[in-house]
C-alpha atoms as one frame of an Amber mdcrd trajectory, in Angstrom:
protein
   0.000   0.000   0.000   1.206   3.123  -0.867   2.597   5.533   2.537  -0.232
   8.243   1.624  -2.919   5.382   1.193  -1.649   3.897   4.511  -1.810   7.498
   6.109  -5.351   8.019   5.102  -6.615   4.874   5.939  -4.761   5.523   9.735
  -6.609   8.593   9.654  -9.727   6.825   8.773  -9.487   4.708  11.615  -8.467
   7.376  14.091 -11.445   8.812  13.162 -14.014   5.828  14.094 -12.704   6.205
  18.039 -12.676   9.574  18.123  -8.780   9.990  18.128  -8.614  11.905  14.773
  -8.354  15.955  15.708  -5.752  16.326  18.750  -4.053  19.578  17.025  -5.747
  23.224  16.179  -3.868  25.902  14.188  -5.005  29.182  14.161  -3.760  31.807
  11.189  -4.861  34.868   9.574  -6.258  34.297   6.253  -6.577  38.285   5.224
  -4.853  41.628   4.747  -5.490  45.060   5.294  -3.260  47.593   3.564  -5.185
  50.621   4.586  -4.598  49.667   8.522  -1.128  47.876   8.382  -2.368  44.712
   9.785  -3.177  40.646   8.732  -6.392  39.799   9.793  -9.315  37.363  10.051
  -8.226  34.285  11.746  -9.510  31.069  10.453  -8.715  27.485  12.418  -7.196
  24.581  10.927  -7.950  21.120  12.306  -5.235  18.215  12.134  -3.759  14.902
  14.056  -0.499  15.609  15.091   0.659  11.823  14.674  -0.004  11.937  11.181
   1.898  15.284  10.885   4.737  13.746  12.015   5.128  10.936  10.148   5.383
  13.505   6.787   7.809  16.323   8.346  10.446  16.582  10.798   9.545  19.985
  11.703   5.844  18.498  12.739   7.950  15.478  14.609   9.696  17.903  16.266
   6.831  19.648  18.726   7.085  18.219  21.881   3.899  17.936  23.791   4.766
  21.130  25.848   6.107  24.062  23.869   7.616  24.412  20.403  10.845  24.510
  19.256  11.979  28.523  20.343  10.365  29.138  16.877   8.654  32.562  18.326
   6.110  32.594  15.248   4.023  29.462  17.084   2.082  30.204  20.255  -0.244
  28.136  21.946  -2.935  29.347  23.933  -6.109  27.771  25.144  -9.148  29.348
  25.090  -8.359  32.812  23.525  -5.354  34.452  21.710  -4.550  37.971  22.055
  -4.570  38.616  18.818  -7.721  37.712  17.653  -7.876  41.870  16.132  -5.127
  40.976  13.693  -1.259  41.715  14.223   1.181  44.208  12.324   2.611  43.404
   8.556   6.078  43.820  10.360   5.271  41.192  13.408   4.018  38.765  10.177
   6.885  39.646   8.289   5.821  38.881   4.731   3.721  41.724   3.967   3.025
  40.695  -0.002   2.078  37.297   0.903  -0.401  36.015  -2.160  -2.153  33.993
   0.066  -3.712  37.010   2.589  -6.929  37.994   0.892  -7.167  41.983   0.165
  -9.585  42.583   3.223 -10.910  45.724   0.940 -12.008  43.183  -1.232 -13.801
  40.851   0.914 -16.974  41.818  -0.152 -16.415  40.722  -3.831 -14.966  37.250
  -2.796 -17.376  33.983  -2.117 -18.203  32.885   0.996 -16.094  29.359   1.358
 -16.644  26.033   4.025 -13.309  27.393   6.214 -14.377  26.699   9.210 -13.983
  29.927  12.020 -11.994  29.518  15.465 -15.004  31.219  16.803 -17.194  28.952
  15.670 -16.159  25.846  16.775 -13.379  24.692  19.730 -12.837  20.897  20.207
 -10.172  19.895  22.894  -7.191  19.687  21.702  -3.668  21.941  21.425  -3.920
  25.076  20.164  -1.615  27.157  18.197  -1.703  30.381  16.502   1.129  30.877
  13.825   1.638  34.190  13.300   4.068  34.173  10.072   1.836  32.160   7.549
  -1.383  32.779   5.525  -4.403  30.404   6.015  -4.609  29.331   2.816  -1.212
  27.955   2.707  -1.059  26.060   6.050  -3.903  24.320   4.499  -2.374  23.716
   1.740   0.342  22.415   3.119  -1.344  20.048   5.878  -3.555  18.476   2.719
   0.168  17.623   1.277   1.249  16.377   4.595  -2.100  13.701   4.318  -1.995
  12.895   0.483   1.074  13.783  -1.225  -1.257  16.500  -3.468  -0.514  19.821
  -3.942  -1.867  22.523  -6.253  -0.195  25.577  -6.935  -2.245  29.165  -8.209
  -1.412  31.461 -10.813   0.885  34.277  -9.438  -1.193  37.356  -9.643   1.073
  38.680 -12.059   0.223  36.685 -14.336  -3.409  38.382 -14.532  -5.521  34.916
 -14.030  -8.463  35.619 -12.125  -9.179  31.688 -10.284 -11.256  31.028  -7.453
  -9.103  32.131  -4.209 -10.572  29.131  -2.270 -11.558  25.580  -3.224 -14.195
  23.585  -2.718 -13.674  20.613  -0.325 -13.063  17.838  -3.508  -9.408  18.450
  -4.180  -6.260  20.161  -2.983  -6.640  23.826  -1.850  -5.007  26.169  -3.786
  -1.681  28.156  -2.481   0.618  30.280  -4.316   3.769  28.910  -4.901   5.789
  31.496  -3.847   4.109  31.171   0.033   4.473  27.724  -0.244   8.249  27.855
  -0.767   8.803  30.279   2.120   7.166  27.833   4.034   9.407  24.653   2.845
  12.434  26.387   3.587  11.120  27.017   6.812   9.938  23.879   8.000  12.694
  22.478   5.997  10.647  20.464   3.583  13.195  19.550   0.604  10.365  17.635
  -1.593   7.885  20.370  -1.117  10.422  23.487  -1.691  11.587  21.505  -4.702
   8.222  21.449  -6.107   7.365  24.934  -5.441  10.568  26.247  -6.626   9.344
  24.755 -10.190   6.273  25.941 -10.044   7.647  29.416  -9.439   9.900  29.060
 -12.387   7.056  27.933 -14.811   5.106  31.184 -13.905   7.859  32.932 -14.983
   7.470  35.213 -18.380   9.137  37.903 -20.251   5.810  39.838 -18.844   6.297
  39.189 -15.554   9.820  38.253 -14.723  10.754  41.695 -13.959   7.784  42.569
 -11.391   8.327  39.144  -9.532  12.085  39.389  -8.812  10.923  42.772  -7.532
   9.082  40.930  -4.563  10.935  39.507  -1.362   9.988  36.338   0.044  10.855
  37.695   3.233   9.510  40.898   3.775
């Protein structure tokens, strides 16, 4: 059986005894240019066991605090930061995968489920340095071995900014491969790092390289 097939079908059976959702990640999922700030928290259920098994940066949590990695902090019933925090304290302030909170109003209404509207007991942890969309993203790769990149936005493609709950959730490539350097993720950065270079046109080229990963 293939190790993703195996995965899922652990899952499966974690979920029939109630032993499936032991880990909750909350991140902001939108920006706000006019007031400085990322936004709109949106919670992210997962089993840390099967985390784990696909990274060494998910192996690595202990069951009482995180690694020094200041961007992680768990809480239990509320966060303080449930207004939003600073670009600078997120530290990637053209992150794709933010939302334009300005534009809210013209985007559809997805299945995300909200921190505030449901709380199951388990660990907690808001991560303060990474978009919504591509935490997802990158837990669904974690399960399944799938990943689906988006158009950069330079490219002009207008696509749906959320998907439905049939496939892989959309993430841009170039917050994906921040995040696989981070968490160390060779397989992942490798595929991210081509999928950044295949968006890549005489169009665009200039206007990308413009853009930090970092900042």
């Amino acid at each position: 059986m293939p190790r993703n097939d195996a995965r899922i079908h652990g899952l499966l059976r974690k979920s029939l005894v109630g032993e499936l959702l032991d880990i909750q990640f909350d991140l902001f999922s939108a920006r706000s240019k006019h007031a400085g700030i990322v936004t709109k928290p949106q919670t992210l259920f997962a089993n840390h066991e099967a985390l784990a098994a696909s990274s060494e940066y998910f192996a690595s949590f202990s069951r009482k605090m995180f690694n020094d990695d200041p961007t992680l902090i768990e809480f239990h019933d509320h966060h303080t930061c449930e207004g939003g925090i600073s670009l600078s304290d997120y530290g990637y302030a053209s992150d794709s995968d933010l939302d334009e909170e300005e534009e809210i109003d013209e985007i559809v209404t997805d299945k995300r489920v909200s921190g505030t509207q449901r709380i199951i007991p388990s660990r907690r942890v808001l991560v303060t340095d990474t978009a919504f969309n591509t935490w997802q993203a990158l837990l669904y790769y974690l399960y399944t071995d799938e990943i689906v990149f988006a158009p950069v936005r330079s490219q002009g493609s207008k696509v749906a900014r959320h998907s439905s709950l049939d496939g892989p959730p959309p993430c841009s490539p170039k917050s994906m491969y921040r995040l696989a350097c981070k968490i160390k993720h060779d397989k992942l950065q490798a595929k991210a790092l081509a999928a950044m270079r295949s968006s890549l046109t005489e169009h665009n080229i200039v206007h990308e390289r413009s853009l930090s990963l970092k900042s």
